[in-house]
LOTOR-662892 format. One record per residue: residue in one letter; z, y, x of N, C-alpha, C, O in turn; residue number from 1. Coordinates in steps of 0.2 Angstrom, whole numbers. Example, Ala and Ser with C-alpha at 12.3 -4.5 7.8 and 13.67 -1.06 7.14 Angstrom:
BEGIN
REC res  n.pz  n.py  n.px ca.pz ca.py ca.px  c.pz  c.py  c.px  o.pz  o.py  o.px   n
REC   A    39   -28    66    39   -22    62    39   -16    66    42   -17    71   1
REC   S    35   -11    64    36    -5    68    39     0    64    40     6    67   2
// end
This chain:
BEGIN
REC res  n.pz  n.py  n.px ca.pz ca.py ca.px  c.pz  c.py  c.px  o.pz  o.py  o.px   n
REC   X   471   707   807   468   707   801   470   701   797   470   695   798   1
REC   X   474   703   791   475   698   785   470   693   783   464   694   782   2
REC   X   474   687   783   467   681   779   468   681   772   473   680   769   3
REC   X   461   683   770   462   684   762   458   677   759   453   675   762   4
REC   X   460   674   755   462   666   753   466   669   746   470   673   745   5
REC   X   460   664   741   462   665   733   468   658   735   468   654   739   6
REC   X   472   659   728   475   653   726   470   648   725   469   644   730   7
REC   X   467   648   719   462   641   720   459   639   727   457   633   728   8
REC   X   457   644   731   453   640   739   459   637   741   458   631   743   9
REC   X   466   639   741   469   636   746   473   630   743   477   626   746  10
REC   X   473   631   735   475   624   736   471   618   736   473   613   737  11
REC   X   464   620   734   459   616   737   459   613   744   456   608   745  12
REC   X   462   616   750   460   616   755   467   612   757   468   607   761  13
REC   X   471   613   754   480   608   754   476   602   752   477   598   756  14
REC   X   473   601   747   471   594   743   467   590   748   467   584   748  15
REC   X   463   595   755   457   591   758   463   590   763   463   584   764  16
REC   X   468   594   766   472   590   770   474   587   769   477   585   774  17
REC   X   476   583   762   483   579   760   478   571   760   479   565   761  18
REC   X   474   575   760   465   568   760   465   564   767   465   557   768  19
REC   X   465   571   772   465   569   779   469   564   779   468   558   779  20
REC   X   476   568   780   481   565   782   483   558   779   486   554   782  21
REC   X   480   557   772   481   550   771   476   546   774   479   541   776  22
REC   X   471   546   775   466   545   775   464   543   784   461   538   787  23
REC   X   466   547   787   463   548   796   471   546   798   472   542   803  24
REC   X   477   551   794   486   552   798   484   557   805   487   557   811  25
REC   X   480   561   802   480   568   809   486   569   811   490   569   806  26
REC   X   489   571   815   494   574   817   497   580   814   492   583   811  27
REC   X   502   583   813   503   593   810   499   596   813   494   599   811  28
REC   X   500   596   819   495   599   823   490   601   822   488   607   820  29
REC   X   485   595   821   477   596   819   477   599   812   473   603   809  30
REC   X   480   597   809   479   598   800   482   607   799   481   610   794  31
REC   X   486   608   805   488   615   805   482   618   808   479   622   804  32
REC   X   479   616   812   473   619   816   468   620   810   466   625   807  33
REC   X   466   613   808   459   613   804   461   620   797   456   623   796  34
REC   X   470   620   793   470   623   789   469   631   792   468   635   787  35
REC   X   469   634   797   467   638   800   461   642   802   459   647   804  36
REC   X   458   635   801   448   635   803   446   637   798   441   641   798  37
REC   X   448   635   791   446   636   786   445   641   782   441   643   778  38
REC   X   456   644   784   455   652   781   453   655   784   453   660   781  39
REC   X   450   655   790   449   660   796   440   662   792   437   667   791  40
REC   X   439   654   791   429   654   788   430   657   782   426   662   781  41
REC   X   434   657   776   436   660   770   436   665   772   431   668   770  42
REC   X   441   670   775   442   678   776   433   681   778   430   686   777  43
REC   X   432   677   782   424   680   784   421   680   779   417   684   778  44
REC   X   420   674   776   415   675   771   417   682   764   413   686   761  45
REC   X   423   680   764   425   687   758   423   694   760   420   698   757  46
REC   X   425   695   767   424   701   769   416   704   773   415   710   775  47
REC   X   413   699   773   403   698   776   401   698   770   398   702   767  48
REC   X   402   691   768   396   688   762   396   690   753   392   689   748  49
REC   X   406   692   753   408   694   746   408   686   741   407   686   735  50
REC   X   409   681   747   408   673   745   413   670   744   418   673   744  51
REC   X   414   662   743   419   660   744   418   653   748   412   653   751  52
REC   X   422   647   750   420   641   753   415   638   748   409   637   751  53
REC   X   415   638   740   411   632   740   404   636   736   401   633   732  54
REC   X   403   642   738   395   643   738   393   647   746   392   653   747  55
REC   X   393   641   750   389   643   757   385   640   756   384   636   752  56
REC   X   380   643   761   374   641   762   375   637   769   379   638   773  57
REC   X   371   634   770   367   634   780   369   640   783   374   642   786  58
REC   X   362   644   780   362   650   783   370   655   786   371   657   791  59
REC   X   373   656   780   379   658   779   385   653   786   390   655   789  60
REC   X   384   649   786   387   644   792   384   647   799   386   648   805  61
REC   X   378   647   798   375   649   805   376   656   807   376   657   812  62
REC   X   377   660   801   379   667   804   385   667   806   386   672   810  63
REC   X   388   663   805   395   661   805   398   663   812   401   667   815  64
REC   X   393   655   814   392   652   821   393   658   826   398   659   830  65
REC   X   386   662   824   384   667   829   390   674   828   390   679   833  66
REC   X   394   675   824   397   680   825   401   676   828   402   678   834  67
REC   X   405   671   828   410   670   833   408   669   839   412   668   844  68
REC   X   402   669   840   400   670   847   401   675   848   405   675   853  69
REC   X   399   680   847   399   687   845   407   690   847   409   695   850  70
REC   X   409   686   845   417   689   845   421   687   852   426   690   854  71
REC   X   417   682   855   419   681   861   424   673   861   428   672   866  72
REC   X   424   669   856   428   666   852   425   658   858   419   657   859  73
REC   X   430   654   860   428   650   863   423   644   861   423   643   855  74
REC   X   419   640   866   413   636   863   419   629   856   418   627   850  75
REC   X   424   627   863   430   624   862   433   624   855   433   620   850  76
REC   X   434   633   856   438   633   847   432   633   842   434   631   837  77
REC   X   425   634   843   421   635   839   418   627   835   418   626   829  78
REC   X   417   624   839   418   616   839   422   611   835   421   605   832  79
REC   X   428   615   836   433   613   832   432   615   825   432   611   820  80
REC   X   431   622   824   430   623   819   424   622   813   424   622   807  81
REC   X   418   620   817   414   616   814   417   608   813   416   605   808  82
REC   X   419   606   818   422   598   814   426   600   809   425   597   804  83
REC   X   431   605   807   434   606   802   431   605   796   433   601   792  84
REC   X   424   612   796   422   614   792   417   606   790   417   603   784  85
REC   X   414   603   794   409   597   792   415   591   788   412   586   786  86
REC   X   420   590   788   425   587   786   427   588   778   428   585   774  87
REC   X   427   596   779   427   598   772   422   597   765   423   595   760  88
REC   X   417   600   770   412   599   764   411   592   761   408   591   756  89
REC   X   412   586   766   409   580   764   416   578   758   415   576   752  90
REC   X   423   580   760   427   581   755   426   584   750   429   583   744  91
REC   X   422   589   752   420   591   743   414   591   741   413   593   735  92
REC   X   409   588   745   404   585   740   406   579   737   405   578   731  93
REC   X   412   572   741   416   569   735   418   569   730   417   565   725  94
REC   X   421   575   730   426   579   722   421   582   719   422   586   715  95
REC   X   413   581   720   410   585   715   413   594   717   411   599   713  96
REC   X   415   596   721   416   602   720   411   608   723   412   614   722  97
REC   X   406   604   727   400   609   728   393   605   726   394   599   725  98
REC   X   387   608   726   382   603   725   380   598   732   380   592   732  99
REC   X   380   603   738   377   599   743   382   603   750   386   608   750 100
REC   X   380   599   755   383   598   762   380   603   765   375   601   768 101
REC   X   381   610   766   379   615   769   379   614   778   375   618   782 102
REC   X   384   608   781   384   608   787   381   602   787   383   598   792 103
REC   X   377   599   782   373   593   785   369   593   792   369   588   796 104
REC   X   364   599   794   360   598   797   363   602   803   360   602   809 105
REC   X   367   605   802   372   609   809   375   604   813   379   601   811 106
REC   X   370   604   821   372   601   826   380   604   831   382   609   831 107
REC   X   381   601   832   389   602   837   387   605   842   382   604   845 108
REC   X   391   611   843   389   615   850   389   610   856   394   606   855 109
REC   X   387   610   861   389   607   867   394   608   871   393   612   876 110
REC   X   399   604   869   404   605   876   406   605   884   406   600   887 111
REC   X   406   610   888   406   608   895   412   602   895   416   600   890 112
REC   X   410   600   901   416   595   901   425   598   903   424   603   907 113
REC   X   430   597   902   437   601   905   436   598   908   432   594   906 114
REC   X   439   599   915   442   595   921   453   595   918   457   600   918 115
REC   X   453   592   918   461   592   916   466   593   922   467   590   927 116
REC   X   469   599   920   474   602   926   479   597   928   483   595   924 117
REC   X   481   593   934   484   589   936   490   593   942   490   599   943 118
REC   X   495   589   944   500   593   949   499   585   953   496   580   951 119
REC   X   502   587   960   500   582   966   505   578   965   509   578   960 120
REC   X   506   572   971   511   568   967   518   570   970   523   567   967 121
REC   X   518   574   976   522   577   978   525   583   973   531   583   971 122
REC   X   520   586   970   524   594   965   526   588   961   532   588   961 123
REC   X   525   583   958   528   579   952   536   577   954   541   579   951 124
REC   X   535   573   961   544   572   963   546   578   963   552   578   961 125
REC   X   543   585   965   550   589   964   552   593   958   558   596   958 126
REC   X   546   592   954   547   593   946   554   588   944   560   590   944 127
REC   X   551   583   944   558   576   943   565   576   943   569   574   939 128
REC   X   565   580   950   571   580   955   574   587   954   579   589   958 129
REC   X   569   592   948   574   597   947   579   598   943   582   603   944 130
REC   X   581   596   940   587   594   934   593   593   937   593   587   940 131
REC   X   599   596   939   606   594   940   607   591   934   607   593   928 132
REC   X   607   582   938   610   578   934   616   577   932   618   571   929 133
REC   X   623   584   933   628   581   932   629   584   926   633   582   922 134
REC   X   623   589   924   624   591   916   623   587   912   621   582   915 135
REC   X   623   587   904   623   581   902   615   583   899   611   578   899 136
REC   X   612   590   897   606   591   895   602   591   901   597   588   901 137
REC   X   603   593   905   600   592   911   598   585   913   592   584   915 138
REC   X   602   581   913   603   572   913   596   569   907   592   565   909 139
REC   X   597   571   902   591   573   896   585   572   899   582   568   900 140
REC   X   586   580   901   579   581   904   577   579   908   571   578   907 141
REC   X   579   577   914   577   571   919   573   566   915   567   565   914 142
REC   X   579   561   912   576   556   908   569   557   905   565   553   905 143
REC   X   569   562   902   564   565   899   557   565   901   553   562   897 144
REC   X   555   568   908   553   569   913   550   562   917   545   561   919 145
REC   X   555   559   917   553   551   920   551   548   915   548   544   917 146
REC   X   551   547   907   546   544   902   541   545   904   536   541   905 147
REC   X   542   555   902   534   555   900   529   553   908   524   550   908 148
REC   X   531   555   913   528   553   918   525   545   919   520   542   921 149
REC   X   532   543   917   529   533   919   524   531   913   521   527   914 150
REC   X   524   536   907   523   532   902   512   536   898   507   534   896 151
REC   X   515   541   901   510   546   901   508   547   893   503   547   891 152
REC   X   515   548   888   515   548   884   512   557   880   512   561   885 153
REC   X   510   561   874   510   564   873   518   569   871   523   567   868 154
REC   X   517   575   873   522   579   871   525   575   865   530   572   866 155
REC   X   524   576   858   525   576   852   529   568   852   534   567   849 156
REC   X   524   563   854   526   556   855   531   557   858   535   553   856 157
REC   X   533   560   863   542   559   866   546   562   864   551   560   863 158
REC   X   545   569   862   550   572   856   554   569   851   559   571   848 159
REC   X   548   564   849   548   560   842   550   553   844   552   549   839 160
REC   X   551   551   850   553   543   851   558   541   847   562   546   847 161
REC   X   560   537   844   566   534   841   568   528   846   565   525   850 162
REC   X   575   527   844   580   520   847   575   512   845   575   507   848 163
REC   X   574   514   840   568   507   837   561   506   841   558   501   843 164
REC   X   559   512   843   552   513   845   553   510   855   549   509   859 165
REC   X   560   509   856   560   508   863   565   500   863   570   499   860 166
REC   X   563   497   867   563   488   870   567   491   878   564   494   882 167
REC   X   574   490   879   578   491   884   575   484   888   575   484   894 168
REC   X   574   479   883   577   471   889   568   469   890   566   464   894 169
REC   X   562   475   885   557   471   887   555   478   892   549   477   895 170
REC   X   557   482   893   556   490   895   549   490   896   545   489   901 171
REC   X   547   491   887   542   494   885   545   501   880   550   502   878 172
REC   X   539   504   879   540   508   872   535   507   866   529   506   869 173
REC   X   535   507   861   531   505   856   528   514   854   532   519   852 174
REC   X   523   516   853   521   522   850   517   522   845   512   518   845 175
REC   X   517   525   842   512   526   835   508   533   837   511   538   836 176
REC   X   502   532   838   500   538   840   493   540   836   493   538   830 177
REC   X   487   543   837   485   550   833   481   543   830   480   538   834 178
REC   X   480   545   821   475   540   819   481   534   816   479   529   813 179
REC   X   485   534   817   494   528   817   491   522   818   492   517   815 180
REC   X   487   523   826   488   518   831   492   517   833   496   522   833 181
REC   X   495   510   838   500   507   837   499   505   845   495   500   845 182
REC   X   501   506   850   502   506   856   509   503   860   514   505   858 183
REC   X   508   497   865   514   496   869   513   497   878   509   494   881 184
REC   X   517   503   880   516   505   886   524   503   890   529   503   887 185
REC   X   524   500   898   529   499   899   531   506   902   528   512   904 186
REC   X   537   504   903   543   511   907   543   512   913   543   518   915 187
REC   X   542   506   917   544   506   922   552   508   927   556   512   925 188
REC   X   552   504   932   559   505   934   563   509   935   569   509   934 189
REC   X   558   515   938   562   522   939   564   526   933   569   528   932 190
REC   X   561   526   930   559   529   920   567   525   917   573   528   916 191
REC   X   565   517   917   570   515   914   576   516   917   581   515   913 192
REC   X   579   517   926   585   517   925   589   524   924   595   524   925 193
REC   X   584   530   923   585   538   923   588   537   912   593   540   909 194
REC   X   584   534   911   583   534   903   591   528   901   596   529   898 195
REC   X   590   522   906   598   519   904   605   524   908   610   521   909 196
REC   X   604   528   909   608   531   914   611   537   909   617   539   908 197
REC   X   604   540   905   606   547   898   609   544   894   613   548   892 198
REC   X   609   538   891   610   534   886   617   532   886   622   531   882 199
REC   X   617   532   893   627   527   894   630   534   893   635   535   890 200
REC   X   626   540   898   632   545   900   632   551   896   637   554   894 201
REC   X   625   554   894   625   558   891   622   560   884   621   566   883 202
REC   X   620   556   880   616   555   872   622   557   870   624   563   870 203
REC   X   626   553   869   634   555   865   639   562   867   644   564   864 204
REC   X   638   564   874   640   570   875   636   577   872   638   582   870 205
REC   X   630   575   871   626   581   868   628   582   859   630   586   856 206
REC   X   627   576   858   629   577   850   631   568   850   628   563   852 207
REC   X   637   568   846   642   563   844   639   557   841   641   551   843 208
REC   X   632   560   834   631   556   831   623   558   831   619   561   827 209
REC   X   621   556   836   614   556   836   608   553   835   603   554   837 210
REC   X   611   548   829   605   545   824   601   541   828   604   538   832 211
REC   X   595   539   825   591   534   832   585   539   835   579   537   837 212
REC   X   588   545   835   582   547   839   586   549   849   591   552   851 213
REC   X   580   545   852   582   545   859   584   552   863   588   553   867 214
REC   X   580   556   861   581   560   865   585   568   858   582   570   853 215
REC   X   590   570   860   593   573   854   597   579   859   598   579   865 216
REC   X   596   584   854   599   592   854   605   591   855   607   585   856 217
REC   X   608   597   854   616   598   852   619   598   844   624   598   841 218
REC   X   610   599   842   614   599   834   611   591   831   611   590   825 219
REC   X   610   587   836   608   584   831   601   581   832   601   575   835 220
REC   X   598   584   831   589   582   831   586   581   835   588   584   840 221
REC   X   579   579   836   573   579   841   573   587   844   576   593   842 222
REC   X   570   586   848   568   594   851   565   594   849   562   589   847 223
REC   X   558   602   849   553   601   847   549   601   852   551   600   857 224
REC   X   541   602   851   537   603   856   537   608   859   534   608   865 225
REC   X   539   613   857   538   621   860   544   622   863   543   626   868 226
REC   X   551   618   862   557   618   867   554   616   872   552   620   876 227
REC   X   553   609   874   551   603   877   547   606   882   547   605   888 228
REC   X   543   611   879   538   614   887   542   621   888   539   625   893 229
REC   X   544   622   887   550   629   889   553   624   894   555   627   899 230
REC   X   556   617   895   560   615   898   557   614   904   560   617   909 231
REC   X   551   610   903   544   608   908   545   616   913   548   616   919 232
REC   X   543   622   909   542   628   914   547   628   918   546   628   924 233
REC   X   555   629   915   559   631   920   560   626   924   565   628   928 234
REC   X   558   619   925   561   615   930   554   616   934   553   614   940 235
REC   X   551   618   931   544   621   937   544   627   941   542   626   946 236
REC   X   547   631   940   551   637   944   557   636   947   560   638   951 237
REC   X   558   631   944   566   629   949   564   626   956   567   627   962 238
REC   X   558   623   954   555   619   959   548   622   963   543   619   966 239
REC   X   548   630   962   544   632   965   536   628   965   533   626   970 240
REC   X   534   626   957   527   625   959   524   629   953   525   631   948 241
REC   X   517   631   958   514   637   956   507   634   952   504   639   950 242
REC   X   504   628   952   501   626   949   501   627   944   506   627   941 243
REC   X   494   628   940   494   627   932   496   624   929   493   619   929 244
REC   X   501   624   926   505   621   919   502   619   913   497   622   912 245
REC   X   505   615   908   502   614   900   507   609   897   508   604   900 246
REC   X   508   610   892   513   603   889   509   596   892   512   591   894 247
REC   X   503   595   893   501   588   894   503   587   903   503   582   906 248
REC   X   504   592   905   501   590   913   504   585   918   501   583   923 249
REC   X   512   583   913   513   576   918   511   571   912   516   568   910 250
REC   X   504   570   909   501   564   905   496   564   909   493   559   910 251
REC   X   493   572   912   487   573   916   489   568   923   485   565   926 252
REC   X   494   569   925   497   567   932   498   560   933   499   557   938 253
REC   X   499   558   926   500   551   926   495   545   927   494   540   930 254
REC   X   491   549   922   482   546   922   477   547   929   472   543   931 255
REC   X   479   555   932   475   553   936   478   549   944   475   545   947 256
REC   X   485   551   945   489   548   950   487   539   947   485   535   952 257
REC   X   487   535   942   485   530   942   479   527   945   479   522   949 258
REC   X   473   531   942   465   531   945   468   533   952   466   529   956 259
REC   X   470   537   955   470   537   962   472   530   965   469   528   971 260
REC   X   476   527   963   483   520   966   477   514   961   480   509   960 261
REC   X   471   514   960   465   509   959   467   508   950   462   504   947 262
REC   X   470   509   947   472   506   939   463   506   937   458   510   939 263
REC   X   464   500   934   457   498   929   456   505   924   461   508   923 264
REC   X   448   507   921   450   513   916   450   510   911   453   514   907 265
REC   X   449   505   908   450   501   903   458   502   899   461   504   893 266
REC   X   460   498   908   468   500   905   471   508   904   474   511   900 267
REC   X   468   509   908   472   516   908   471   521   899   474   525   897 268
REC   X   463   519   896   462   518   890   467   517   884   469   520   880 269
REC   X   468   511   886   474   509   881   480   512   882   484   513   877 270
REC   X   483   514   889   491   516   891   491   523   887   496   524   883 271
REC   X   485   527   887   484   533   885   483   534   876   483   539   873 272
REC   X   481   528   875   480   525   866   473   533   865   473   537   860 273
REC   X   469   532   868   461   536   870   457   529   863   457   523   865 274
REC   X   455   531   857   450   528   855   443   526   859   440   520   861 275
REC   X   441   532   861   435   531   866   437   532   873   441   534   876 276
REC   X   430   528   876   431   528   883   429   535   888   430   537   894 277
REC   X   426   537   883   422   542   885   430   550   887   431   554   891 278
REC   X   433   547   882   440   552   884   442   552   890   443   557   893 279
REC   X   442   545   890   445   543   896   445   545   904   448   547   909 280
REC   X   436   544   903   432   546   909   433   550   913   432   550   919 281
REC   X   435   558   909   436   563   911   440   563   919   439   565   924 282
REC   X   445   560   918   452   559   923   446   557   931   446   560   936 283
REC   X   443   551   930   437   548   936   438   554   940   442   554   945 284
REC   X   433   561   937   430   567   940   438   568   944   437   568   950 285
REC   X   443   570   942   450   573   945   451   567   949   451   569   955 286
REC   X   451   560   949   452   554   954   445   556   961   447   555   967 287
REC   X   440   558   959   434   557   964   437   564   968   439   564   974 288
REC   X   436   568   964   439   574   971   445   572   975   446   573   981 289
REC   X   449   570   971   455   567   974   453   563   981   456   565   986 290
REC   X   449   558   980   445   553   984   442   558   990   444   557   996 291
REC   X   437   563   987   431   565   990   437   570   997   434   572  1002 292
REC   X   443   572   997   449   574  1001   452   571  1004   453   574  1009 293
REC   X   453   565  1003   457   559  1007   452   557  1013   453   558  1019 294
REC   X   444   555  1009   440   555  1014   440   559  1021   441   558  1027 295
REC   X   439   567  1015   436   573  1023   443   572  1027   443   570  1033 296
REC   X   450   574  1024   453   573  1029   456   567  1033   461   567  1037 297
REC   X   454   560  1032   458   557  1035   452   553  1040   453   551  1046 298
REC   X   445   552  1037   440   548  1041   438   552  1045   436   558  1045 299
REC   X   437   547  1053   434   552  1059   429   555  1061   428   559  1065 300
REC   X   423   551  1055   417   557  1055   414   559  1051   408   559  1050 301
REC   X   420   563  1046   420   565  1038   419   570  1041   418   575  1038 302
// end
């Protein structure tokens, strides 16, 4: 079904993301998502209420609500779409562009908690170890692979690494991450010597003049995110592992392999550049099963 969005809602709704983004620095991602939630709320209202965004009611949000329940539409996606929508309107009771805050009194659906899909630390070394490194993008990819692992960086943060953003003699990396926090995580030694290893042998075999960005295509540029996990899967099939996958899951495997090996969560807060702790937390739950296993099988009257 087409989203039907006048010119004026949607340059209205460009102006609240251009708001965001100066204002929070959301990521494209989010600001793609949020521009999504809103024509999605726009098309329903045209085709339900014969409305537009800025004469809703409550009412008209909670019916909202209840039809995407209706539709079978997740609690997750639905959530999201109300922080959208509550973001908006406060942006436009600013501008004067409605009277009043329609999601003022609309509470957040309640989230289950995720447990976040992790690989052992065995499936990791063979993920690692699957790249023939005598390719030069395969050599890449390794490097690649051993970042994001040591570093438990996000997808897009390593896509996006530059030659500036990375310290060879302090083997750290410097990240600018969601909100343009500013984060220093170190490499470590396996990470750093796979990453000076791409850099001597094969950045300049891939593309000649590869700019400052670390990790480069054959034309030239960053890879994207959507390469980058097409990479991830087939060195997962190379390596026969059948676990669940997702672009995060060696950031998942990093955080929680750490809480298994004792790391403070504090720190692991900051490695992770988590505003809140409570993000944080989540990994605990994946560390205690981890625990609650080691127990039953290794102690004698578990």
């Amino acid at each position: 079904m087409a989203t039907v969005v006048s010119a004026e809602i949607d340059e209205i709704i460009s102006g609240f993301l251009d708001r965001l983004w100066l204002k929070q620095g959301v990521s494209k991602n989010t600001s793609a998502a949020y521009q999504n939630d809103l024509r999605s709320f726009q098309d329903y209202l045209t085709r339900q209420k014969s409305s537009d965004l800025l004469a809703v009611t409550a009412g008209d949000l909670e019916d909202y609500l209840l039809w995407r329940r209706q539709q079978g539409l997740s609690p997750r996606s639905t959530a999201r779409a109300l922080s959208a929508l509550k973001k908006f309107y406060q942006y436009a009771r600013t501008e004067n562009l409605c009277a009043s805050d329609p999601t003022a009194r609309l509470l957040r659906p309640k989230q289950p908690q995720a447990i976040p899909h992790s690989l052992s630390e065995s499936e990791v070394n063979a993920l690692l170890e699957a790249p023939d490194t005598e390719d030069p993008i395969h050599l890449r990819d390794r490097a690649m692979l051993e970042v994001l692992y040591a570093t438990g960086l996000r997808v897009t943060e390593l896509v996006h690494l530059t030659m500036s953003q990375v310290s060879l003699q302090q083997e750290l990396v410097r990240v600018v991450g969601k909100g343009n926090k500013e984060r220093l995580v170190p490499l470590g030694e396996e990470a750093m010597d796979w990453l000076q290893r791409y850099l001597r042998e094969a950045r300049r075999a891939i593309h000649q003049q590869p700019g400052d960005w670390v990790f480069v295509t054959r034309r030239g540029g960053p890879l994207t995110r959507q390469a980058f996990w097409h990479r991830i899967k087939f060195y997962a099939g190379q390596a026969d592992i059948r676990s669940h996958l997702s672009p995060h899951t060696l950031r998942h495997a990093f955080a929680t392999h750490l809480l298994n090996h004792g790391a403070d969560l504090r720190v692991l807060q900051m490695l992770l550049g988590h505003s809140d702790l409570s993000t944080t937390q989540i990994y605990t739950h994946v560390a205690r099963e981890r625990l609650q296993q080691l127990h039953a099988t290794h102690h004698p009257r578990a």
